[in-house]
Structures are given as C-alpha cells and as structure tokens.
PyMOL Python script that loads the backbone (N, CA, C, O; Angstrom):
from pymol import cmd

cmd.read_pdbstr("""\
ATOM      1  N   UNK A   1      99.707  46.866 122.198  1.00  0.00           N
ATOM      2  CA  UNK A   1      99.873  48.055 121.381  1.00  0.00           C
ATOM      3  C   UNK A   1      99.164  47.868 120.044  1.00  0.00           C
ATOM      4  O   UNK A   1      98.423  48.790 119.704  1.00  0.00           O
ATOM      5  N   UNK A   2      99.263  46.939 119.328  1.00  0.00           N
ATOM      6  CA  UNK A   2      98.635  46.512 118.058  1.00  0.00           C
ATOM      7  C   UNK A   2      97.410  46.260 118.466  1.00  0.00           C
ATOM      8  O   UNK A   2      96.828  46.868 117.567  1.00  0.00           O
ATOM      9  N   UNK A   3      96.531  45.821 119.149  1.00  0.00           N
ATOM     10  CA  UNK A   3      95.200  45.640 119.681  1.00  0.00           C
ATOM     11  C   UNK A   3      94.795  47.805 119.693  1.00  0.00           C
ATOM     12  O   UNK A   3      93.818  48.296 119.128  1.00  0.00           O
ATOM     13  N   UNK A   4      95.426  48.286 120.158  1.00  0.00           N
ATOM     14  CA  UNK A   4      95.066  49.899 120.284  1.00  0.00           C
ATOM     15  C   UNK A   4      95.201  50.190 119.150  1.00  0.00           C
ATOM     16  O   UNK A   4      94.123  50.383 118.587  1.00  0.00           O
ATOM     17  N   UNK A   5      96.188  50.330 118.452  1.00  0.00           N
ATOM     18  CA  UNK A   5      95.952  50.744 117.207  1.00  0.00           C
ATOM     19  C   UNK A   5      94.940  50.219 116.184  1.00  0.00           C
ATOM     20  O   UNK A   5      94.435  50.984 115.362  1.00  0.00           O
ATOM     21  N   UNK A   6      94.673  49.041 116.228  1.00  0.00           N
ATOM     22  CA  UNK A   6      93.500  48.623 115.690  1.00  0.00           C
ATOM     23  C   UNK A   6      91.759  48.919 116.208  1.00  0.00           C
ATOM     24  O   UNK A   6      90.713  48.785 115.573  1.00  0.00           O
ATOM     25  N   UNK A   7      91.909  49.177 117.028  1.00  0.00           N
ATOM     26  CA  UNK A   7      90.632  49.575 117.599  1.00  0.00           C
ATOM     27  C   UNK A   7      90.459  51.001 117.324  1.00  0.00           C
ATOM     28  O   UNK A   7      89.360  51.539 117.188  1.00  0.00           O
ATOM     29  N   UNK A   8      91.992  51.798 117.219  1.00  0.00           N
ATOM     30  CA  UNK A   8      91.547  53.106 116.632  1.00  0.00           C
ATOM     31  C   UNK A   8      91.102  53.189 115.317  1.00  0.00           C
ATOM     32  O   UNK A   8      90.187  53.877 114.866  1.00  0.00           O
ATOM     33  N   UNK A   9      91.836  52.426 114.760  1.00  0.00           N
ATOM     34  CA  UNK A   9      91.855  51.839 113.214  1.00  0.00           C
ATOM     35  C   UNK A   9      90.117  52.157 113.134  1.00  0.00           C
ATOM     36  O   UNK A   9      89.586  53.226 112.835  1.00  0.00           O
ATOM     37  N   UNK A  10      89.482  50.918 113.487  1.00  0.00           N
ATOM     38  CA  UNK A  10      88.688  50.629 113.164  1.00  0.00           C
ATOM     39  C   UNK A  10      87.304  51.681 113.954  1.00  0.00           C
ATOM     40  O   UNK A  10      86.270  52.013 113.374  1.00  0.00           O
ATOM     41  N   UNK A  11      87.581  51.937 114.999  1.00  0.00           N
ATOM     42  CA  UNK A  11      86.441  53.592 115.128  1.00  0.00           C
ATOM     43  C   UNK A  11      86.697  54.596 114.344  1.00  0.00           C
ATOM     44  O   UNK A  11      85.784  55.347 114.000  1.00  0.00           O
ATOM     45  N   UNK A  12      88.293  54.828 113.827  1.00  0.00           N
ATOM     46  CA  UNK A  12      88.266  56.231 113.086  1.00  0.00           C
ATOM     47  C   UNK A  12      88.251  56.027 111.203  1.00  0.00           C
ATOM     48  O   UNK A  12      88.281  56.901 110.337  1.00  0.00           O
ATOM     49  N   UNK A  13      88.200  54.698 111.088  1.00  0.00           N
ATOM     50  CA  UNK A  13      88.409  54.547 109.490  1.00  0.00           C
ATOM     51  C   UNK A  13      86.914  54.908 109.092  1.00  0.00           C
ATOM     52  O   UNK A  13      86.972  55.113 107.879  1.00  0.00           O
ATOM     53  N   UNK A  14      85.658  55.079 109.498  1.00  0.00           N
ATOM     54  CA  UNK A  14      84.928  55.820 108.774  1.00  0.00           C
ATOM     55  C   UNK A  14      85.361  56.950 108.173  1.00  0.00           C
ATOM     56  O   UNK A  14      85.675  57.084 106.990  1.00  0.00           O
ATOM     57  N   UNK A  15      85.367  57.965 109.256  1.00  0.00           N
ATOM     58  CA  UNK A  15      86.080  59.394 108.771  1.00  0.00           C
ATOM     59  C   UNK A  15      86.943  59.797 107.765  1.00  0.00           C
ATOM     60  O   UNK A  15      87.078  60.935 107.314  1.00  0.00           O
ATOM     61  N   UNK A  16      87.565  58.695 107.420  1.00  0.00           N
ATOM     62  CA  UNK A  16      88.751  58.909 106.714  1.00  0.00           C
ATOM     63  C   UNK A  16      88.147  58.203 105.243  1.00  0.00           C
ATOM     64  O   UNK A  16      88.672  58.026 104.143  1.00  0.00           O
ATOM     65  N   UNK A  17      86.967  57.938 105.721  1.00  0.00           N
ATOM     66  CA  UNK A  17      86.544  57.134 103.810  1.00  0.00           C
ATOM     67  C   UNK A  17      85.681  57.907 103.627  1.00  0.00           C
ATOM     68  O   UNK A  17      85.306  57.726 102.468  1.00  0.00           O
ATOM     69  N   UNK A  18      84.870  59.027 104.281  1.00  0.00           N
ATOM     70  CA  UNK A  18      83.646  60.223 104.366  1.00  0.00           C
ATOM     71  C   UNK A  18      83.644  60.878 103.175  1.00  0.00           C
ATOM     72  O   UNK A  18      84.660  61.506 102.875  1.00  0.00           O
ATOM     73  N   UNK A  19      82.636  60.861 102.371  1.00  0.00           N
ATOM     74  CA  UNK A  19      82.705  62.235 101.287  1.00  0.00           C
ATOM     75  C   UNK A  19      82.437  63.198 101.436  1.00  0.00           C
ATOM     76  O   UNK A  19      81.306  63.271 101.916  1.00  0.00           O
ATOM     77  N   UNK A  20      82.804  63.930 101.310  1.00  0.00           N
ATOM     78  CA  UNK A  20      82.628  65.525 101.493  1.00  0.00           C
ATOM     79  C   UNK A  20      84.155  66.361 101.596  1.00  0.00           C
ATOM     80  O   UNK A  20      84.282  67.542 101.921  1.00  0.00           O
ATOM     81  N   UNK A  21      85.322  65.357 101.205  1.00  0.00           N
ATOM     82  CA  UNK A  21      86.685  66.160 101.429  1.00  0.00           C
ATOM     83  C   UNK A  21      86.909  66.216 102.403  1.00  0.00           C
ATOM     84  O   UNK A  21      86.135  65.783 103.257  1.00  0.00           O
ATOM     85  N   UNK A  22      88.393  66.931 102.776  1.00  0.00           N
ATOM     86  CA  UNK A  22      88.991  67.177 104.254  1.00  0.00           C
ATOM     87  C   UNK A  22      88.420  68.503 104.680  1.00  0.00           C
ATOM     88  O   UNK A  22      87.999  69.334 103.875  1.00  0.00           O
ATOM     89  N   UNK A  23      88.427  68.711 106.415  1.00  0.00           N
ATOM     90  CA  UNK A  23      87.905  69.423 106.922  1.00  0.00           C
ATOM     91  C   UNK A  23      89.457  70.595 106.575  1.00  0.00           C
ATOM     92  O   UNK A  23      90.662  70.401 106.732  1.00  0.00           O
ATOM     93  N   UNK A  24      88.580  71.928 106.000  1.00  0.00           N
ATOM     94  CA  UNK A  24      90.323  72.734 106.235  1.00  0.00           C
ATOM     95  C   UNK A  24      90.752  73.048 107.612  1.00  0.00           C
ATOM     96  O   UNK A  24      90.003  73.020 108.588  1.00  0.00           O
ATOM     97  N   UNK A  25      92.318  73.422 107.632  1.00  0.00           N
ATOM     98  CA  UNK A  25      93.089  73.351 108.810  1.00  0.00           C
ATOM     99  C   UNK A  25      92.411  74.238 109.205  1.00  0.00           C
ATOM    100  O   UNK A  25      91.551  74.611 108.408  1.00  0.00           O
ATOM    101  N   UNK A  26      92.475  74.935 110.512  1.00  0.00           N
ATOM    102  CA  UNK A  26      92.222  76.445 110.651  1.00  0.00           C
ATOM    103  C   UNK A  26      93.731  77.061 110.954  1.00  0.00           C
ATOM    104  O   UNK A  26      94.521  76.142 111.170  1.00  0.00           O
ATOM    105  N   UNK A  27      94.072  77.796 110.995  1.00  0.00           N
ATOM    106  CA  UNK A  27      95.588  78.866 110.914  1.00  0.00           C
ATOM    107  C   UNK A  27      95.438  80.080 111.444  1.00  0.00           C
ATOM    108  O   UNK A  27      95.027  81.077 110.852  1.00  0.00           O
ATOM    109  N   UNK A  28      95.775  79.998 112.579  1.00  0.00           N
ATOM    110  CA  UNK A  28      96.149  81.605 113.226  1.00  0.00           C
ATOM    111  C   UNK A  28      96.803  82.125 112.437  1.00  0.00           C
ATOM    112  O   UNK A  28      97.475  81.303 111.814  1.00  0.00           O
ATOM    113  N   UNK A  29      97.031  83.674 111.972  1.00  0.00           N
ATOM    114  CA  UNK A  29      97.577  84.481 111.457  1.00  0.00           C
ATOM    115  C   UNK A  29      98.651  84.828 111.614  1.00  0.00           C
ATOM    116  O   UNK A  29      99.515  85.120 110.788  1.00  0.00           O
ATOM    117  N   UNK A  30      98.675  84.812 113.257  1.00  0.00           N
ATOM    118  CA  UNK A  30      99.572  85.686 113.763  1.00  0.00           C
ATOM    119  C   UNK A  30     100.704  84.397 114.314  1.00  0.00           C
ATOM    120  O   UNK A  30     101.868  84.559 114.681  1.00  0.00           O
ATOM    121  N   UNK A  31     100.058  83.325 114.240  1.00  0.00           N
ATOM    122  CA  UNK A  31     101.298  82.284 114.349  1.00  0.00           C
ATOM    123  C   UNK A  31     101.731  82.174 113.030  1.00  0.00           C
ATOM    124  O   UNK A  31     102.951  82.064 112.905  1.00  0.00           O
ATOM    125  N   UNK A  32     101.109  82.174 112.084  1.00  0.00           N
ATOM    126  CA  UNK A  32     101.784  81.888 110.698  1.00  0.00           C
ATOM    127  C   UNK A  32     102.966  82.884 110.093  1.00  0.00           C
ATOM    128  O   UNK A  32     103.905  82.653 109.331  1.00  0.00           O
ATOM    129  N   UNK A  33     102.502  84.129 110.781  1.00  0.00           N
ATOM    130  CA  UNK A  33     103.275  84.858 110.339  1.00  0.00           C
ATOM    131  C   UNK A  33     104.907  84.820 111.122  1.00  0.00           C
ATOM    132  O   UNK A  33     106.010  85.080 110.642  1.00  0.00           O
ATOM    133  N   UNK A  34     104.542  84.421 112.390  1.00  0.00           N
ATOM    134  CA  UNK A  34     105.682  84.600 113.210  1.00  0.00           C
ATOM    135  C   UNK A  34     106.760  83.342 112.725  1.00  0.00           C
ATOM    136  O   UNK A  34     107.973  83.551 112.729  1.00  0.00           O
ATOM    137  N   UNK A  35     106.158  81.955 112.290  1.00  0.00           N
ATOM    138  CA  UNK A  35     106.502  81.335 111.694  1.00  0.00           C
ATOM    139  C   UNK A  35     107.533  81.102 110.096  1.00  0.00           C
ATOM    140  O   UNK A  35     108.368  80.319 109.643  1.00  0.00           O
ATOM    141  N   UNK A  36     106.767  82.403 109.683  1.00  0.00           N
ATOM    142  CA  UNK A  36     107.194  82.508 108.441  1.00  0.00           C
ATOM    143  C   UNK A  36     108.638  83.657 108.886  1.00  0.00           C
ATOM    144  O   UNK A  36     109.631  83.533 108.170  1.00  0.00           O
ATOM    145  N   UNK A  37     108.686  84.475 109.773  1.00  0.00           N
ATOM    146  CA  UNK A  37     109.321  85.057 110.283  1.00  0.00           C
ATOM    147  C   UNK A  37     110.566  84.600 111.039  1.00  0.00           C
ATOM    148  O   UNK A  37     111.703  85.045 111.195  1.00  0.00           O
ATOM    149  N   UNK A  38     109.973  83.666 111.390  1.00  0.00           N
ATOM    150  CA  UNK A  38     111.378  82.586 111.866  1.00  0.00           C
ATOM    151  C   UNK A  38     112.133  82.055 110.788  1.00  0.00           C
ATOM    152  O   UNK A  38     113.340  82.256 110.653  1.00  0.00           O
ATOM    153  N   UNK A  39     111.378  81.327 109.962  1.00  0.00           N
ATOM    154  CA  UNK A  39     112.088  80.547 108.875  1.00  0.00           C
ATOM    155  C   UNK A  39     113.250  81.865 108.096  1.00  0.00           C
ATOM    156  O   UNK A  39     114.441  81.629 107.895  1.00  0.00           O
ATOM    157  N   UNK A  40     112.654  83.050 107.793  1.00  0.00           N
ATOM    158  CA  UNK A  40     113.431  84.064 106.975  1.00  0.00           C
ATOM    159  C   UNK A  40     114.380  84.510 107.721  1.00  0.00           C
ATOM    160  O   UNK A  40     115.213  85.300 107.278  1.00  0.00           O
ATOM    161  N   UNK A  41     114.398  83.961 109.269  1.00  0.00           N
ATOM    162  CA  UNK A  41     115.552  84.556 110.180  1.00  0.00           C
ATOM    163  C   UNK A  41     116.456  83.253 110.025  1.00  0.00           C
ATOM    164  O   UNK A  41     117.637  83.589 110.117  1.00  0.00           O
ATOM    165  N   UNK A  42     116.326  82.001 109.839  1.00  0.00           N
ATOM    166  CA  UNK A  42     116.909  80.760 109.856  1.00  0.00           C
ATOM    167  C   UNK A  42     117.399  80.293 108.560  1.00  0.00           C
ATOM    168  O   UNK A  42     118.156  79.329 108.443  1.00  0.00           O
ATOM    169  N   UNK A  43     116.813  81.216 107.284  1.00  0.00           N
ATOM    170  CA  UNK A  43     117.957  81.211 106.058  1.00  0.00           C
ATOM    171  C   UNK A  43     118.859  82.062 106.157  1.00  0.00           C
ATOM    172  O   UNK A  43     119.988  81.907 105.690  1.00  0.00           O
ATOM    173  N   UNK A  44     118.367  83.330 106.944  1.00  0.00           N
ATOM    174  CA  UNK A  44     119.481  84.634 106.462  1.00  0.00           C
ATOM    175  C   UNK A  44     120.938  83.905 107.481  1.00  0.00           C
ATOM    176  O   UNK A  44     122.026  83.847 106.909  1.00  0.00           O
ATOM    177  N   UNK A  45     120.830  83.406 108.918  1.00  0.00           N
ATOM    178  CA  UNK A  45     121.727  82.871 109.260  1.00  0.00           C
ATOM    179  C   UNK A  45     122.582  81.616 108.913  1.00  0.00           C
ATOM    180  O   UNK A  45     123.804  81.486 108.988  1.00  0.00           O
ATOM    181  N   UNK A  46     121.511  80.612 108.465  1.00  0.00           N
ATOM    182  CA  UNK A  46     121.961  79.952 107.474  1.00  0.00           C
ATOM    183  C   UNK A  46     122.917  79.999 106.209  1.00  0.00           C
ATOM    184  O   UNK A  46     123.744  79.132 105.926  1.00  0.00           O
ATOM    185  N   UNK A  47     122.666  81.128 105.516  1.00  0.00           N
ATOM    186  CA  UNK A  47     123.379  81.268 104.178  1.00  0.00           C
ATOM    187  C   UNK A  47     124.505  82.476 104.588  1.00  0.00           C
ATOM    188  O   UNK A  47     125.343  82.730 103.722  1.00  0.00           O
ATOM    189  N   UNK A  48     124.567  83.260 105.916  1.00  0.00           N
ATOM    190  CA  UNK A  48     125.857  83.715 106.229  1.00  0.00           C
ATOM    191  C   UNK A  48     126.605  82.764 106.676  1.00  0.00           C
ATOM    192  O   UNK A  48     127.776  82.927 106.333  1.00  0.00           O
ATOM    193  N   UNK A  49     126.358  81.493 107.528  1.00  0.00           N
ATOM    194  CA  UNK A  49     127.307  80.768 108.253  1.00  0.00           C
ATOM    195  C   UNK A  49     127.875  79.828 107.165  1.00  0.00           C
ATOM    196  O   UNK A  49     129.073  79.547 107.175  1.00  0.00           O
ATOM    197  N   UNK A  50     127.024  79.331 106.216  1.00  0.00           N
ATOM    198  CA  UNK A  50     128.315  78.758 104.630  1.00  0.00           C
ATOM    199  C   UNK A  50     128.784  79.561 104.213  1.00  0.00           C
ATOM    200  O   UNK A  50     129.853  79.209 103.715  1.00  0.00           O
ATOM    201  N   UNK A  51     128.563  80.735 104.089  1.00  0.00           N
ATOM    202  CA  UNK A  51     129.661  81.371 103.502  1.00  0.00           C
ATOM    203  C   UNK A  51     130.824  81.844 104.138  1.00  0.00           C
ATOM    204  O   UNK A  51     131.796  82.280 103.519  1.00  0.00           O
ATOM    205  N   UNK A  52     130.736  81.761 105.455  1.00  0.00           N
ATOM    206  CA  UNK A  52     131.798  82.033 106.211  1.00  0.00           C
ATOM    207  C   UNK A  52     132.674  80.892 106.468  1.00  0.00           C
ATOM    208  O   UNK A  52     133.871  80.945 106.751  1.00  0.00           O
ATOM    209  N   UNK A  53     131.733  79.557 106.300  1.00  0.00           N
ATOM    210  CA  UNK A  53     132.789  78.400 106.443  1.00  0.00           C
ATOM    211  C   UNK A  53     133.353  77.710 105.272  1.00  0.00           C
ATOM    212  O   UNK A  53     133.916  76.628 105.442  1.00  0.00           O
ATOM    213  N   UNK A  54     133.264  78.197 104.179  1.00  0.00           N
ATOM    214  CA  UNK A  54     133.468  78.063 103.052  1.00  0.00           C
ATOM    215  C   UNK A  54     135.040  78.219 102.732  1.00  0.00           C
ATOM    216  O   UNK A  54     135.405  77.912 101.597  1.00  0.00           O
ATOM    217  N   UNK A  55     136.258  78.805 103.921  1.00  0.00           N
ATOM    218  CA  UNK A  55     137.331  78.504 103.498  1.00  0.00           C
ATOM    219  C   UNK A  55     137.725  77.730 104.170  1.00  0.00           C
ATOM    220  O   UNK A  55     138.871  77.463 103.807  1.00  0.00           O
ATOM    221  N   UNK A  56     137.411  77.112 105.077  1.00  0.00           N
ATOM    222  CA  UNK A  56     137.807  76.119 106.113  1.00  0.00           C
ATOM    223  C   UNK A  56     137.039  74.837 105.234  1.00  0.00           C
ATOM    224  O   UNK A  56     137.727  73.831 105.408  1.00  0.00           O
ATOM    225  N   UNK A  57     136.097  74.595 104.533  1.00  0.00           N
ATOM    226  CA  UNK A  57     135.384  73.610 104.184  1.00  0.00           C
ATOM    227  C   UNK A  57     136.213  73.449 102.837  1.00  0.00           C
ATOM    228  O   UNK A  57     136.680  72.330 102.628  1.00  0.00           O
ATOM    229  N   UNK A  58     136.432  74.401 101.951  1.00  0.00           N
ATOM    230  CA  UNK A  58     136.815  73.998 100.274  1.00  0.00           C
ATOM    231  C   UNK A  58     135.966  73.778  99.713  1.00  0.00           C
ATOM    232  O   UNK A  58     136.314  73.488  98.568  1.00  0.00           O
ATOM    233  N   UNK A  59     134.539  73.716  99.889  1.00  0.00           N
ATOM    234  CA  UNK A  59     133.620  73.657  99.122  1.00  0.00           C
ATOM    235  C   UNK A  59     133.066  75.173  98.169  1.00  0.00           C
ATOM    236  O   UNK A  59     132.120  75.097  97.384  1.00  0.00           O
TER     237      UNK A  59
END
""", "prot")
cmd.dss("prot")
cmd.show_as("cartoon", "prot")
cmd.util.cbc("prot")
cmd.orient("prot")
C-alpha cells in the first residue's frame, strides 16, 4: 500500500508544484442549485425539530 501511494506521490507531485494556479472546478448549475435546495430544506427541519425537543431536553 505505501509502495502505491508513493508511486502516485511521485507521478502526480509535478502537478501539484505547476505554476499557473488551480484548474477551476467546473459546477453544474442545476446540481448546485438542487444542493443548495437541500441544505435550506435540512435547516428548516433542523431548527423545527430543537425546538420541539426543547422541553424534553431543558436546554
């Protein structure tokens, strides 16, 4: 395993010392958005379910 990782090591550590900066990500839109769409569905349930357990907790 350490023999593989070193051999990657050592073919891919050019790339990673290259000037010219990182290549940018590319980003679907329409995943980002659905993404961002999830997360705003995963606070709103989030911040109803503490507040509902909030007399059973005492916090």
């Amino acid at each position: 395993m350490i023999h593989q990782w070193k051999r990657a090591l050592l073919e891919g550590a050019s790339d990673i010392f290259e000037r010219g900066g990182k290549k940018k990500a590319e980003v679907d839109e329409e995943t980002m958005r659905s993404l961002h769409a999830k997360i705003g569905e995963l606070a709103v349930a989030n911040d109803f379910l503490s507040r509902k357990l909030k007399p059973w907790t005492g916090k």
